[in-house]
FITIKOL-779402 format. One record per residue (C-alpha): residue number from 1; residue in one letter; x, y, z. Coordinates in pm, 1 decimal. Last residue first. Layout:
num_residuo_xx_yy_zz
NUM_A_X_Y_Z
...
This chain:
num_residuo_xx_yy_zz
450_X_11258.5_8038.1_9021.4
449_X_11274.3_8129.1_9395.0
448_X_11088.9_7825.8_9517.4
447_X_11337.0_7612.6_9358.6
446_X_11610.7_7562.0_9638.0
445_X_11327.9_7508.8_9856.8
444_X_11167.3_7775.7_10084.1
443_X_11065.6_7743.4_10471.2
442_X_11400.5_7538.4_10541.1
441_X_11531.5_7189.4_10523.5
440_X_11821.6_7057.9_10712.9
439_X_11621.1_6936.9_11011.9
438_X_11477.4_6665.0_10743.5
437_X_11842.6_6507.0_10703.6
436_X_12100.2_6500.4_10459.6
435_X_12330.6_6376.6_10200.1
434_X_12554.2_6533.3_9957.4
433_X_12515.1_6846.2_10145.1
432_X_12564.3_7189.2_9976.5
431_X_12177.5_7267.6_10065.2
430_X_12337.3_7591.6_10180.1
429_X_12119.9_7492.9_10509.5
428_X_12008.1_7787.6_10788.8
427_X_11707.6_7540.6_10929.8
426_X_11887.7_7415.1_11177.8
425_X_12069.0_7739.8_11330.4
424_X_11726.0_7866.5_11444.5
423_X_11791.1_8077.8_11740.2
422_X_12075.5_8251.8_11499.6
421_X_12414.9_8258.2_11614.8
420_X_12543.1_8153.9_11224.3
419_X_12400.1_8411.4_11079.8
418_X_12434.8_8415.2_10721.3
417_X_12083.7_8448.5_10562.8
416_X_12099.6_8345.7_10191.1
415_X_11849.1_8058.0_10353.6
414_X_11600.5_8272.3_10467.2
413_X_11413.0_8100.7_10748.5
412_X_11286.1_8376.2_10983.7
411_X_11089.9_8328.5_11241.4
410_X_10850.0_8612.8_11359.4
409_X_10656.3_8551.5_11715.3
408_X_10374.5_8708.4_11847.6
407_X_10316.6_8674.1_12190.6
406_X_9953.9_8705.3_12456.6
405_X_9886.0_8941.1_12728.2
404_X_9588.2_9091.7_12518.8
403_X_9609.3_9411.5_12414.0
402_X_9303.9_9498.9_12168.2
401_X_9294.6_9347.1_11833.7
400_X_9523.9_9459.5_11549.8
399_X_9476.1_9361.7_11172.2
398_X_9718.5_9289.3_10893.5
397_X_9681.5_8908.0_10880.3
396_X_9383.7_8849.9_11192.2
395_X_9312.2_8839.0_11485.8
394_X_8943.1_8842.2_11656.7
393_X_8837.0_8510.9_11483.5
392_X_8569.2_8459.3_11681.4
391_X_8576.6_8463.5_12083.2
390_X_8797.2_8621.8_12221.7
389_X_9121.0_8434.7_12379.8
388_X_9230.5_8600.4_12707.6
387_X_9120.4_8258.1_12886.9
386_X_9317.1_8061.1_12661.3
385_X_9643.1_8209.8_12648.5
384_X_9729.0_8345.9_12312.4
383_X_10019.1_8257.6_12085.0
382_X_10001.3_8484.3_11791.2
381_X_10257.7_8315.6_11482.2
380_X_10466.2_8472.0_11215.6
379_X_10676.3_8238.4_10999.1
378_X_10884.9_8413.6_10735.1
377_X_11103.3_8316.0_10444.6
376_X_10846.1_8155.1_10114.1
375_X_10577.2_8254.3_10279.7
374_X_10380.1_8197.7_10623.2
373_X_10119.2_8284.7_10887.0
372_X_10003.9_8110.9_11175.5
371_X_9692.9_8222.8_11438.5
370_X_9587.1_8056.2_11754.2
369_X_9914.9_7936.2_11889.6
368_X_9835.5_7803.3_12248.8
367_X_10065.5_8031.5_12510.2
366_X_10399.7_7922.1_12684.0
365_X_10550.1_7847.8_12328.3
364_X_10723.5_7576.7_12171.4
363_X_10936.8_7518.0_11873.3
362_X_10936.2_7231.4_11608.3
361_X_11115.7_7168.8_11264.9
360_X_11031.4_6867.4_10945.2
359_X_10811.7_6705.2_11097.5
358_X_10739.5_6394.5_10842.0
357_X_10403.0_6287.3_10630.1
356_X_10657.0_6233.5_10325.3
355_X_10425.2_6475.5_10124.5
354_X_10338.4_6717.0_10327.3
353_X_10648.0_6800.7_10503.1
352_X_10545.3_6923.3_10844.3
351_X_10677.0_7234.4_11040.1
350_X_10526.1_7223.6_11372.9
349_X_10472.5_7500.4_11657.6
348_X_10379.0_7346.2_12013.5
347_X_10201.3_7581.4_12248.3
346_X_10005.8_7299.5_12471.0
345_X_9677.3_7406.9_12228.6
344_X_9852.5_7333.8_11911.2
343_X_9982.7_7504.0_11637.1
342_X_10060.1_7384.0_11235.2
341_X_10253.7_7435.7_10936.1
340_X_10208.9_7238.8_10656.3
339_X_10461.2_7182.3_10378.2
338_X_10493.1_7035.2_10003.8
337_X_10245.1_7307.1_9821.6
336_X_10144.3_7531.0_10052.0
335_X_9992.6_7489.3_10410.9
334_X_9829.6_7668.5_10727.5
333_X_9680.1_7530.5_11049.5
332_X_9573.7_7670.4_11358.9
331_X_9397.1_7541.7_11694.6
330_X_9538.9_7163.7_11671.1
329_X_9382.7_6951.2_12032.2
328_X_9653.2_6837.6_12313.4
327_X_9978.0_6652.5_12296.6
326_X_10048.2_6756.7_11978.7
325_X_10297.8_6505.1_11657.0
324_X_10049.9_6358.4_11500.9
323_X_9969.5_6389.1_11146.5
322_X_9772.4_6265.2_10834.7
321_X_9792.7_6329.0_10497.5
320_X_9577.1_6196.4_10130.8
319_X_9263.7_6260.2_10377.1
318_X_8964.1_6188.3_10094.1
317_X_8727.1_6372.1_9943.4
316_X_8800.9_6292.3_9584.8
315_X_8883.8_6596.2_9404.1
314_X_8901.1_6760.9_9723.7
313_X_9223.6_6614.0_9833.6
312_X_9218.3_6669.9_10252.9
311_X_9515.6_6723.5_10436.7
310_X_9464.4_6621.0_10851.9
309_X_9617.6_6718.6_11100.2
308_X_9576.1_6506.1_11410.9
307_X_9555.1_6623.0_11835.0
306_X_9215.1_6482.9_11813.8
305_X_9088.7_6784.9_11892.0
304_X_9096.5_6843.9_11524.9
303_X_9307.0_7031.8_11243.3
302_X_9237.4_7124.1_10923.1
301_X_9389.1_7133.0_10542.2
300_X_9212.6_7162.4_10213.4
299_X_9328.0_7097.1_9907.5
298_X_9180.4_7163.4_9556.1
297_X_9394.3_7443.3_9443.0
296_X_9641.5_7498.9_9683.6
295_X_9589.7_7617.7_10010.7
294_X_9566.1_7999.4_10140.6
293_X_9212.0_8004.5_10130.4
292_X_9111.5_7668.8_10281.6
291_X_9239.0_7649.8_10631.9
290_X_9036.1_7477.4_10866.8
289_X_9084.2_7457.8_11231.7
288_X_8917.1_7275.6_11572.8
287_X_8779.3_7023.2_11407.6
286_X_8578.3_6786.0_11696.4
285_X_8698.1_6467.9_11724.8
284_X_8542.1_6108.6_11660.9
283_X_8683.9_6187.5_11294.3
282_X_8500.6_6103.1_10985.1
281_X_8658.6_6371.4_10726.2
280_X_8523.9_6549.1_10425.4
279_X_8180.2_6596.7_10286.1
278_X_8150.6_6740.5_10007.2
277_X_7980.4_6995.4_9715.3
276_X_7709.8_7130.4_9926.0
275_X_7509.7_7412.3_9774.3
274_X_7453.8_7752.2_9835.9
273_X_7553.1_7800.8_9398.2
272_X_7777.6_8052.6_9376.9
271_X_7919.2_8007.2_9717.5
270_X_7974.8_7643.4_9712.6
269_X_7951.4_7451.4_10009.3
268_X_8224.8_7253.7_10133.0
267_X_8136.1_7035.8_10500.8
266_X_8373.5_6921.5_10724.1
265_X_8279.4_6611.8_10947.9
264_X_8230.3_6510.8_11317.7
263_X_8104.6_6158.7_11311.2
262_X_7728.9_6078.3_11365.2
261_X_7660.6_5777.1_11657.0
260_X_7664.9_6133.0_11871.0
259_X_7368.2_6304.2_11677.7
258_X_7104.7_6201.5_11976.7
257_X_7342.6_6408.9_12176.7
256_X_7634.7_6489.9_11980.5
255_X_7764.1_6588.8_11647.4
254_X_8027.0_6887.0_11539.2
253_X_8061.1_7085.4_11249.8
252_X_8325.3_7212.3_11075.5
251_X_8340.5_7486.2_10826.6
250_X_8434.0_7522.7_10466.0
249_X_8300.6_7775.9_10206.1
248_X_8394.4_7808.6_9905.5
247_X_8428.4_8080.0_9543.7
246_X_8691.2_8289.7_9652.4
245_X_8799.2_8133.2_9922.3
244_X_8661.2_8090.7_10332.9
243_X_8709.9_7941.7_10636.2
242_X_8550.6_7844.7_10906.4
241_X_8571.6_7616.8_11273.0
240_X_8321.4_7416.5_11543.4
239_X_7973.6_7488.2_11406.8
238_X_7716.3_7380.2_11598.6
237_X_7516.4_7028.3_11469.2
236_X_7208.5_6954.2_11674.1
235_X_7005.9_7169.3_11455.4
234_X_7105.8_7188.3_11102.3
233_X_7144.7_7467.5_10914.0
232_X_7324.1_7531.9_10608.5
231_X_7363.2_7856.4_10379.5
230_X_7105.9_8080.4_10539.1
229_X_7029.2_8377.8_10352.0
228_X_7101.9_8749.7_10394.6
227_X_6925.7_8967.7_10223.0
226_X_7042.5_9212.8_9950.2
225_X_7245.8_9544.3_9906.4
224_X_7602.2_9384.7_10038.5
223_X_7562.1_8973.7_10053.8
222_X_7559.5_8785.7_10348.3
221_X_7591.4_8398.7_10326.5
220_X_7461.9_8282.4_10678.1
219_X_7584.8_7945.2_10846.4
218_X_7349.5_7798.6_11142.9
217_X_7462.0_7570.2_11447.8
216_X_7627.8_7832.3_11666.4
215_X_7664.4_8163.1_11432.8
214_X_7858.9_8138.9_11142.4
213_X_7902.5_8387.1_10961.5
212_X_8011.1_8442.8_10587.4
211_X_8083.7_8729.9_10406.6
210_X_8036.9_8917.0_10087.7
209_X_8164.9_9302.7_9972.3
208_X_8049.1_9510.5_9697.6
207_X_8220.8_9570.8_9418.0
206_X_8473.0_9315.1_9299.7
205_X_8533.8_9024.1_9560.4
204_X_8860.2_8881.3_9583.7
203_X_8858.9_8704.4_9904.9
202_X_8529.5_8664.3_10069.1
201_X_8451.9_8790.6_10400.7
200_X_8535.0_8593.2_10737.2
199_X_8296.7_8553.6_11062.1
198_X_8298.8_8297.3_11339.9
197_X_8131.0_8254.7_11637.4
196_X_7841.0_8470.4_11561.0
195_X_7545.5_8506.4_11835.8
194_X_7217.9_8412.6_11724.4
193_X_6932.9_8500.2_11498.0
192_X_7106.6_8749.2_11297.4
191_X_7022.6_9076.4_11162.6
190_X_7188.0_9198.1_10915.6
189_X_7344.7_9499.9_10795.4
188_X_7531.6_9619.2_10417.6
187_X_7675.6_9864.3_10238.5
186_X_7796.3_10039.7_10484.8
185_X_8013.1_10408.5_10381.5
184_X_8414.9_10471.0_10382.6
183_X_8498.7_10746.7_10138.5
182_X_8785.0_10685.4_9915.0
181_X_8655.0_10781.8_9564.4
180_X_8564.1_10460.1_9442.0
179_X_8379.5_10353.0_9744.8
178_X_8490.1_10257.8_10115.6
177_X_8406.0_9967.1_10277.8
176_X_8224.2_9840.6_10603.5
175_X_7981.6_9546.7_10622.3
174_X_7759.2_9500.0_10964.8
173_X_7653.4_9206.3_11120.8
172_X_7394.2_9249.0_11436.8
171_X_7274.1_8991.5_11672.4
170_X_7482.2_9086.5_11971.7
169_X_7820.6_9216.0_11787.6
168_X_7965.2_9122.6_11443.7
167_X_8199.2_9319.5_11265.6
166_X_8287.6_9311.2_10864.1
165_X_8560.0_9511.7_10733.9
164_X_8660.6_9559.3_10367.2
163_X_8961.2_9722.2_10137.6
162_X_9034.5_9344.1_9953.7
161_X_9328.8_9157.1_9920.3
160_X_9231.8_8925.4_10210.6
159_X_8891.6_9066.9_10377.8
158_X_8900.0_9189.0_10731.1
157_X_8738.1_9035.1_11020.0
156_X_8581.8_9094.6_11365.5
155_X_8412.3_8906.5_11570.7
154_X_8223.8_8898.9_11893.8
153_X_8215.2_9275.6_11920.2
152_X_8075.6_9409.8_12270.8
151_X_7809.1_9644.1_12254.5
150_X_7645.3_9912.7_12101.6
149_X_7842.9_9969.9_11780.9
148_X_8077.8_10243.7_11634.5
147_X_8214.6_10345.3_11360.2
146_X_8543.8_10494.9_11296.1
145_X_8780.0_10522.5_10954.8
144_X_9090.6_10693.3_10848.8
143_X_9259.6_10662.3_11173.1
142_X_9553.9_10851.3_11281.9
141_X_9899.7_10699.5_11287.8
140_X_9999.0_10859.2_10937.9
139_X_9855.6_10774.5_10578.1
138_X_10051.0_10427.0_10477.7
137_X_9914.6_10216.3_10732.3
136_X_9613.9_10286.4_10622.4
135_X_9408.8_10283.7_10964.7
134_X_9057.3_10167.7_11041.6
133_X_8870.3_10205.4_11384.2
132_X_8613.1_9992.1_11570.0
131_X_8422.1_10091.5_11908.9
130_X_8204.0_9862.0_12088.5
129_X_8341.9_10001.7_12415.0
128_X_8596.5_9740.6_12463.1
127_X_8795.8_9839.7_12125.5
126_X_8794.6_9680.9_11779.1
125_X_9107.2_9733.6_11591.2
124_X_9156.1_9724.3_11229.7
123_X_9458.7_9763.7_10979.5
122_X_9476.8_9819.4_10653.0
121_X_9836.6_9841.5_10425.5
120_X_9752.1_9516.0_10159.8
119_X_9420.3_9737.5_10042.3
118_X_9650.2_10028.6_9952.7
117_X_9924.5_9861.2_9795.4
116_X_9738.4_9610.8_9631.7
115_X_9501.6_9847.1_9543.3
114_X_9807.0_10033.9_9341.0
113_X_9902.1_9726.2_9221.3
112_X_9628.6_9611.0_9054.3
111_X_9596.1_9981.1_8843.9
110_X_9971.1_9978.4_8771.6
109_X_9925.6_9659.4_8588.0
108_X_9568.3_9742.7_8435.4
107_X_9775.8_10062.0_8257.0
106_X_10044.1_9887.9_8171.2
105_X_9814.8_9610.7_7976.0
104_X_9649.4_9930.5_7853.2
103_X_9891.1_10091.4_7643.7
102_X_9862.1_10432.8_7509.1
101_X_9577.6_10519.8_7738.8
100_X_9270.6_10720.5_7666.1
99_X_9201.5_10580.5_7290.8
98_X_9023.7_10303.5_7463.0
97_X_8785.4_10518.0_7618.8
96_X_8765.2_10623.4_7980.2
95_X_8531.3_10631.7_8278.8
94_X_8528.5_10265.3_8353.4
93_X_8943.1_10269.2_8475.6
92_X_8910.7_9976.2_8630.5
91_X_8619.7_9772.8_8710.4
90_X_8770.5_9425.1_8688.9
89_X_8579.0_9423.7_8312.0
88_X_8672.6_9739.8_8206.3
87_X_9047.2_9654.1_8252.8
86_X_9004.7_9317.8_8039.3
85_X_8843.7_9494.7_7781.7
84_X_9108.3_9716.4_7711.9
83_X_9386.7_9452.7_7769.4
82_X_9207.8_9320.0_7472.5
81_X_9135.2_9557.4_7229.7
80_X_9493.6_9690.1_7352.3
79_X_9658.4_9410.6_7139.4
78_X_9898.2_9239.4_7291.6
77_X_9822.5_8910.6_7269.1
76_X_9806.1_9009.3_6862.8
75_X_10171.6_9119.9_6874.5
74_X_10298.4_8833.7_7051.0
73_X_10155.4_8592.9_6862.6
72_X_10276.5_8694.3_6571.3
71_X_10590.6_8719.9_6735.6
70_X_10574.1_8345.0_6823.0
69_X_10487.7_8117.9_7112.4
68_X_10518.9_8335.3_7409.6
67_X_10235.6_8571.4_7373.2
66_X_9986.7_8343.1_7349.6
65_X_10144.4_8225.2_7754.7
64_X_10119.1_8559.7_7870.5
63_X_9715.8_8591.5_7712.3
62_X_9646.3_8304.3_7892.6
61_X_9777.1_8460.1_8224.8
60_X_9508.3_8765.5_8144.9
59_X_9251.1_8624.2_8093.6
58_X_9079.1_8437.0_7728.2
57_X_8798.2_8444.8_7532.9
56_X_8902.0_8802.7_7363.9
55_X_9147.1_8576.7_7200.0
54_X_8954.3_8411.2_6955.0
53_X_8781.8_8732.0_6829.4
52_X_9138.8_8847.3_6831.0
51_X_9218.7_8588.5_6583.5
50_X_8866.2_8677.2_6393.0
49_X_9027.0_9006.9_6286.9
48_X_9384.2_8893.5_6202.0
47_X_9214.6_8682.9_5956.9
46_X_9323.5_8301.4_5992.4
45_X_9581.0_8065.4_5842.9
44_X_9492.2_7743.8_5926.4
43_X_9751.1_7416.1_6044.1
42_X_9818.3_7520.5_6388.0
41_X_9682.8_7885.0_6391.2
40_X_9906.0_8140.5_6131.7
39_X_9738.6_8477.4_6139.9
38_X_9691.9_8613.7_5830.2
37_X_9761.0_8985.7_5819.2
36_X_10013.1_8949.8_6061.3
35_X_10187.8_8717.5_5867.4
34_X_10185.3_8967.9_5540.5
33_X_10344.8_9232.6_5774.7
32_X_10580.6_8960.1_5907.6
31_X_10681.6_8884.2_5551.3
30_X_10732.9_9251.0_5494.2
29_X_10958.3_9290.2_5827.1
28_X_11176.2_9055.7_5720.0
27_X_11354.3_8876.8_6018.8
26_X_11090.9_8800.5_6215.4
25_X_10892.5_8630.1_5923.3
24_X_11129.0_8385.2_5874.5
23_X_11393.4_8397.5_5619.4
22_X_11491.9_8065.6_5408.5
21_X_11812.3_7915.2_5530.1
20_X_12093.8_8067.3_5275.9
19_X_12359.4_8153.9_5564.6
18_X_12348.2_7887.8_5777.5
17_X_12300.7_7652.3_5454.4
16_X_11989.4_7515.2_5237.0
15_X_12184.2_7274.9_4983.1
14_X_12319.1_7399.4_4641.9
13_X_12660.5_7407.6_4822.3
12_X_12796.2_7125.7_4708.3
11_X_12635.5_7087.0_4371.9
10_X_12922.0_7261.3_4120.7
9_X_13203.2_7079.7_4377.2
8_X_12953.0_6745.4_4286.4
7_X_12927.0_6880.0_3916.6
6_X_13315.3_6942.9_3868.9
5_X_13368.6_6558.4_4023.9
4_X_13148.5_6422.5_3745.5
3_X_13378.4_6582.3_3474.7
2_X_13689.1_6476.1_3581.2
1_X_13560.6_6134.6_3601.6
């Protein structure tokens, strides 16, 4: 007995322990040398050299996510083969050699931020006399840019996150944008058959720049250095509203005459490939407003004369959200996520919660609200009166039109803020409350900030 109870206190600590658990290959630098070698994938252990042949496959948020699962891992997402190649190929930096830089992730970082900065700090006016001028808002008060046109603009836009301008007057588009050294120059003109109505470029575009016009019934795609073409055309049908992303196009277009048994409908064409990918909507009113750039990925809000707005699920092509809440037709829309925040013709400003199809806040205005804007803390809205309003999209983020007699109004729904005298005291919740109500809800969500 003695005996068997000397080999169980012998064989007590024989098992793997706290302090005798095998070593991993972060703690001994030698078996993380031999790791590296071999990189461990699932169930295979593969040359180091045909694991970055994997990764050169993937972008940059890929490459963040490799680089969270182990230190191998790590160390081969961040190999400056790859942030190399990543840099040449958003035309970066084109000029140097891999051995230039030290570390080229940091180098592509500071890159996208500097033309953040720069492109983010534009501003545009377009003047009575056909004139348009350019500022960097962070060079001085003087304009960095001028050129000039022979009569009066009917549209005017400047890309999102891009340095570009695109003006349209009589039957003339032209593209403005300066080249790698600073120096604005036009690479591009068309000619157009008829007047624009509407006019946007293309959101992240590298090199030259791309718009879209729409001009009564027919919808160009103009391209910098080439033609333009005509991305849909129907006669009978005039375009009633545009927007565009990266890689789509949505406008509305509206039936009548021998057309009028025809609902009004949205139409998605695809940019890479001029074709039309759906059909949204059947509404007996006109859309007014489309907003597709700023939505999540595969929604699509708008807003008709019917006085509805309407969120649209790509994927299928169907409304999965519908609101009422105007007394007269919607004239701007925006959404994210869970809300959407839309203006009317009578001046009425809603905050709507997407997903419980509920108004959430409300203010009105003397003036229709043409133009909306909003993050995470800030609402900014441009309430015009109707017969000041140009016509295309003449306002826009970051750009200045001439004086018109309209407002622009800045909310702001922080909820650190602690103002209690605020004009907005309902949507200043500590989201303390137990229980509560839909006024009790602000512009950003407990989680928002995580």
């Amino acid at each position: 007995m003695r005996s068997c109870r000397r080999d169980l206190q012998r064989n007590k600590g024989t098992g793997p322990s706290k302090k005798q658990r095998p070593k991993s290959p972060g703690d001994d630098p030698e078996l993380l040398k031999n790791e590296i070698n071999e990189v461990p994938f699932f169930d295979v252990q593969l040359p180091y050299e045909l694991a970055l042949k994997i990764f050169q496959y993937l972008g940059k948020a890929e490459l963040g996510r490799c680089a969270q699962v182990s230190r191998t891992w790590k160390i081969l997402a961040e190999d400056e083969v790859l942030w190399y190649r990543l840099c040449q190929e958003e035309g970066y930096l084109l000029d140097m050699s891999i051995s230039d830089h030290s570390c080229w992730k940091l180098a592509l970082k500071n890159c996208r931020a500097r033309e953040h900065m720069i492109n983010s700090s534009l501003a545009v006016a377009a003047h009575e006399d056909g004139t348009v001028s350019v500022w960097s808002l962070l060079l001085g008060q003087e304009p960095i840019h001028h050129f000039q046109h022979n009569q009066h603009l009917q549209a005017l836009a400047l890309a999102p996150g891009g340095a570009a301008v695109a003006t349209a007057s009589g039957f003339q588009v032209r593209l403005e944008s300066p080249d790698d050294r600073g120096f604005w120059q036009t690479p591009g003109t068309f000619e157009i058959q008829k007047l624009v109505n509407f006019l946007n470029l293309v959101p992240d575009v590298t090199g030259s720049p791309v718009a879209v016009a729409a001009a009564e019934d027919i919808v160009y795609l103009l391209k910098a250095e080439a033609p333009g073409r005509i991305l849909h055309s129907v006669y009978g049908q005039p375009v009633t509203c545009l927007d565009v992303a990266a890689h789509e196009a949505a406008f509305g277009i509206k039936t009548f005459g021998w057309l009028l048994n025809e609902p009004n409908q949205i139409l998605l064409y695809n940019l890479e490939t001029n074709q039309c990918v759906t059909k949204l909507g059947n509404s007996m009113g006109a859309f007014s407003c489309v907003n597709l750039h700023s939505s999540p990925p595969n929604m699509l809000v708008a807003g008709n004369k019917d006085r509805r707005v309407r969120v649209f699920d790509l994927r299928c092509g169907e409304a999965v959200c519908c609101v009422q809440g105007h007394q007269l037709g919607v004239c701007s829309v925006q959404m994210d996520e869970w809300k959407v925040v839309s203006g009317g013709e009578e001046g009425l400003l809603c905050v709507w919660d997407q997903r419980m199809a509920t108004k959430l806040w409300e203010m009105h205005a003397r003036h229709p609200v043409r133009h909306v804007w909003f993050d995470s803390h800030i609402l900014i809205t441009a309430n015009i009166p109707e017969e000041k309003n140009p016509r295309g999209d003449l306002l826009c983020p970051g750009c200045f039109a001439r004086r018109y007699r309209g407002v622009i109004y800045s909310y702001d729904f922080s909820v650190d803020q602690l103002a209690v005298d605020s004009v907005l005291p309902i949507c200043r919740s500590s989201y303390d409350e137990v229980s509560g109500y839909s006024y009790n809800i602000g512009l950003a969500v407990p989680y928002d900030s995580i």
